[in-house]
N, C-alpha and C positions, 0 to 999 in steps of 0.2 A: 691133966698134967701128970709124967711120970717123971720121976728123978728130975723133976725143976724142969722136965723139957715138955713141950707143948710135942699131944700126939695128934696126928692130923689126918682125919677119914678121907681118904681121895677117892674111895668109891662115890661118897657119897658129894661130893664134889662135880663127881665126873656124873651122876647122876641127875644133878641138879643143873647141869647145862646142858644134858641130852633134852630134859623135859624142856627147856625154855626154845632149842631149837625145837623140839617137835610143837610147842605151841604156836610158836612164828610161825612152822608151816600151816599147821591147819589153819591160822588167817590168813595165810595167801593164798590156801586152799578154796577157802570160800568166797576173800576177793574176786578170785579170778574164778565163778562159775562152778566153783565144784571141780575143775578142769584134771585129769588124770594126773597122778604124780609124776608120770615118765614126762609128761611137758614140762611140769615145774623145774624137774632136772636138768633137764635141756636149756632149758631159761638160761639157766644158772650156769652150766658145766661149757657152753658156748656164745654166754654173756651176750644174748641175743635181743635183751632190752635194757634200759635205763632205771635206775634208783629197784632192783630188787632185791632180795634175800640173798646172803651167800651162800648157806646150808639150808640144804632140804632133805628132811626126815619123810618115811613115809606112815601115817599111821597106818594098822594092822586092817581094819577096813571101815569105811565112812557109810553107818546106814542111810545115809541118805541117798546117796552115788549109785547104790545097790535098789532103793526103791524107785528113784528116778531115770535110770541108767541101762540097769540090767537088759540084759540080752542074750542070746544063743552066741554061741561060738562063731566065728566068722567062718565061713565056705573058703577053698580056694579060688583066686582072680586068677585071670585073664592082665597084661600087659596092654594099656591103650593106648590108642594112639594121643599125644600129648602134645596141643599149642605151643609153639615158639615163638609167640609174641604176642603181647597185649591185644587184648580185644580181637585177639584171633577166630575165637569161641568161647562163646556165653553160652552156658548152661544156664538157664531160666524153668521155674517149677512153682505152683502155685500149693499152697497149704490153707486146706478149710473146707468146708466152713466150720468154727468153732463153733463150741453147744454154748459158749456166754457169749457177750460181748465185750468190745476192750472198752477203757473208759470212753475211747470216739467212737466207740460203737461199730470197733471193725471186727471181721468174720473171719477174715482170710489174710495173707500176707504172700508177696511176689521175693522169692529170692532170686538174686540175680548172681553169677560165678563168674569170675574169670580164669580158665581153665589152663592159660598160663601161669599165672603169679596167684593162686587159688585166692583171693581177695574176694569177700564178696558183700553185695549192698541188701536192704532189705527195704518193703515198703508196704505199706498195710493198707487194705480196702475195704469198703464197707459191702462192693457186691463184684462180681467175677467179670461183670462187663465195666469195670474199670482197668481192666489188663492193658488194654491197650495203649490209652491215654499215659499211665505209670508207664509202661513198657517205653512210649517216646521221649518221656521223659528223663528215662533213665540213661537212656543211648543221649543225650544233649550234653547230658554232667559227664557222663565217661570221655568220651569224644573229645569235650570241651578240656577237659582234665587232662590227658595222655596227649593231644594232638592225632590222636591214631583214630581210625575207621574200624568202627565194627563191622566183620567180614561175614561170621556165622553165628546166627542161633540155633540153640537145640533145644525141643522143648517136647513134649508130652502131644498128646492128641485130642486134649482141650479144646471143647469148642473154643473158647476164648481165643485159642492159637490159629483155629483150620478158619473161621471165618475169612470169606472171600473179601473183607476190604481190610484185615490184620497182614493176609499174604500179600494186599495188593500193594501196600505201603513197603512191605518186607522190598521187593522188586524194585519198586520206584528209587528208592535210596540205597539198590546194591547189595540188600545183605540176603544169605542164602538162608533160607530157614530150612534146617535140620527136625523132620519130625521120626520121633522114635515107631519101631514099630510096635501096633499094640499089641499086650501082655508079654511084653518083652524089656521091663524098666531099667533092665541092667545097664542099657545105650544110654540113659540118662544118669548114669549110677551117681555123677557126682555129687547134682542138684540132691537123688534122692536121700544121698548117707550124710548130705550136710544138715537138711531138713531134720532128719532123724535125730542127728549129734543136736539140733539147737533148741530142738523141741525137749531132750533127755537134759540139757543143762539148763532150762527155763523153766521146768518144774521142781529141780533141786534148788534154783535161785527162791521159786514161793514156798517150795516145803521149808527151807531154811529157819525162816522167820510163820511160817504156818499163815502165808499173805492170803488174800480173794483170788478165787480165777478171773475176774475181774482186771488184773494185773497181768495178764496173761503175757497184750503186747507189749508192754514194757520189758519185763522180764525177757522175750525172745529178740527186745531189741538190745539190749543189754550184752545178750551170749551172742549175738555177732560183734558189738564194739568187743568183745572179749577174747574171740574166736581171731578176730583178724588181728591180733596181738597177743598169739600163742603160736607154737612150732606144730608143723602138720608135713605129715611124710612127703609129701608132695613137693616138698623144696627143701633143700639143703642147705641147715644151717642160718635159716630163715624164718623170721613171721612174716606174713601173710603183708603186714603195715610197711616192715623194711623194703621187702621185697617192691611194693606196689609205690611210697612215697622218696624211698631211696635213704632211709636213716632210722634208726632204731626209736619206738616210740617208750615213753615212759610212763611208766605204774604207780608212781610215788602218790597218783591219786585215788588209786582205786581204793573204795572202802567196799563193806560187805552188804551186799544187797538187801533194802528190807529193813535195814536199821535205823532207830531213833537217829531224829538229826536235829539239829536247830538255827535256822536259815534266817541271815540278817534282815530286819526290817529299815529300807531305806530310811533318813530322819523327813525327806518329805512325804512319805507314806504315813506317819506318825504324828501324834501330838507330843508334849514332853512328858506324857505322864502317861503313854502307851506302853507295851512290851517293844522292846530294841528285839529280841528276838522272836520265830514264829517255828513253834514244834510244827514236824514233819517225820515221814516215813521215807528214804533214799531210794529211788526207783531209778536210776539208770544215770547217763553222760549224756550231758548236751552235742549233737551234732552239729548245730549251726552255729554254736558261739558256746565260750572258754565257761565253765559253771556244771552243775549237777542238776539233775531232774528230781524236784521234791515231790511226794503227795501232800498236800492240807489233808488230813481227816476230817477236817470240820464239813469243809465244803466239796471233797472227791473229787478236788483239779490239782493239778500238776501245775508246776511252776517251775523257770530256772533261775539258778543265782552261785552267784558265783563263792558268796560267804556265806561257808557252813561248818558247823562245827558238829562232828561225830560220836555217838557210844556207839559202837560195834559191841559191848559186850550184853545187849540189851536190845530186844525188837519187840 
C-alpha cells in the first residue's frame, strides 16, 4: 500500500494467466497426441470441434515431439490428382512387422485412406496373409456406412496385394486396383506420410508416460482416433470426423494417454467389502461402444468402461 492506495503489479497478473493458458495448452497438447500447435490453433481460430480450449500458447519446444517426430525438411510436391467422392479411392498400406508384439500379439497393422475426405480406419494383424480377409471386411463397413461403392484401390506391390485370388476378388466386385510402380512410393504418398505421421505420434503417446512397446497397438490406435479429429491440409476448414460424419466431433473426453486412472467396479462384479474402484493405465477410446480402454497392470488386459476417473498429472 502507498498513500492508503493499494499498488497493483499487472505484470505480474498478466503473467500469471499467460502461464495458466500455456499450461492448458500443453494438456491439450498431449491429449491430443502430441499433435503440432499449428493444428491446435486451427482447432480453435476455426472452432472446428466441440468443448475445446479458447487460447492456445505455443510452448518454445516439446522434447518429446523432437525425439518422436523429428525429420528432414520436406522436398518440394507435385499437385495430385484428388477424389471427389467418397470411396472414390483408397489408399491402403501395410505397417510391420513389428520387433514386439501387441498385447493380441499383432505384428503389423492395415491402414486404410480415403483420399477424398482423408478419413482413415486402421486394423491390426497377427500375419500379412490376413490382408485380405481385413481388406473385405473393411469395404463392408465403409460401403455399408456411405451407401457409396468403392471404385479404386491403390496399394504397394505386396505380395499380400498382387496375389491372383486378392486381384481376382478386386474384379469380381468392380473395383480397380491401382498398384504403384516399384521404387517409386511417392504414387502411394498418402498411405505412406500418414503411416509416418501415426507411427511419430504413437511413440510420443509411450515416451510420454515411459509405457512398454508392448502398447505399441494401442498407442497407434489412439493417434488415428486422434488424427481423424485434427485439421489436415487436405481439407478446408475441416477434420477429417466433420468432414466424413457430417458434424463437428467433441474432445471434452480426451484425457492424456498413459495416465493413472481408476475405472468403476460394477456392484455385481463385487462383494460389499471389495474395491468400488479398479486402478488402471488409459490406453485409448472404445470404437465399438461409448467408454475408454483401460490396462489392468495386474493382469496385462485391457478393458472398457465407461466410468473412470483421471490424474493426468501422474503416470
Amino acid at each position: 500500500m502507498v498513500d492508503k492506495s493499494f499498488v497493483v503489479d499487472w505484470n505480474k497478473n498478466s503473467d500469471t494467466a499467460y502461464t495458466a493458458v500455456l499450461d492448458e495448452s500443453k494438456l491439450w497438447h498431449k491429449r491430443l497426441g502430441h499433435s503440432n500447435y499449428k493444428s491446435l490453433v486451427q482447432l480453435t481460430k476455426r472452432d472446428l470441434i466441440e468443448n475445446f480450449s479458447k487460447s492456445i500458447e505455443k510452448e518454445d519446444v516439446c522434447e518429446l515431439c523432437q525425439l518422436g517426430k523429428q525429420a528432414r525438411l520436406p522436398f518440394p510436391t507435385n499437385k495430385a490428382w484428388r477424389a471427389s467422392e467418397r470411396l472414390q479411392l483408397i489408399h491402403t498400406d501395410v505397417c510391420g512387422p513389428m520387433k514386439t508384439l501387441s498385447l493380441n500379439d499383432s505384428r503389423y497393422f492395415i491402414l486404410s485412406i480415403d483420399d477424398y475426405l482423408r478419413y482413415y480406419w486402421i486394423y491390426f494383424l497377427k500375419h500379412k496373409s490376413e490382408v485380405a480377409s481385413v481388406f473385405w471386411k473393411f469395404k463392408a463397413a465403409a460401403e455399408t456406412e456411405t451407401s457409396c461403392k468403392l471404385k479404386t484401390l491403390r496399394s504397394d506391390n505386396g505380395t499380400e496385394y498382387t496375389s491372383a485370388m486378392f486381384q481376382g476378388f478386386c474384379d469380381k466386385v468392380g473395383i480397380k486396383h491401382q498398384l504403384i510402380n516399384i521404387y517409386t512410393l511417392q504414387q502411394n504418398g498418402v498411405s505412406k506420410r500418414k503411416n509416418r505421421s501415426l507411427m511419430d505420434m504413437a511413440k510420443c503417446l509411450l515416451f510420454e508416460r515411459n509405457l512398454p512397446k508392448t502398447l505399441w497397438a494401442e498407442a497407434v490406435n489412439t493417434a488415428v482416433y486422434l488424427q481423424n479429429r485434427l485439421p489436415t491440409k487436405a481439407l478446408v476448414h475441416k477434420t477429417p470426423f466433420k468432414a466424413w460424419f457430417g458434424f463437428k466431433p467433441s474432445i471434452a473426453h480426451l484425457r492424456v494417454f498413459g495416465c493413472i486412472c481408476y475405472a468403476h467396479v460394477p456392484t455385481v462384479k463385487r462383494d460389499k467389502l471389495a474395491k468400488k474402484a479398479q486402478p488402471g493405465i488409459l490406453v485409448g477410446y472404445s470404437s465399438v461402444k461409448k467408454g475408454y480402454r483401460v490396462l489392468n497392470p495386474s493382469s496385462n488386459k485391457v478393458f472398457v468402461s465407461r466410468d473412470v476417473v483421471f490424474n493426468e498429472k501422474s503416470g
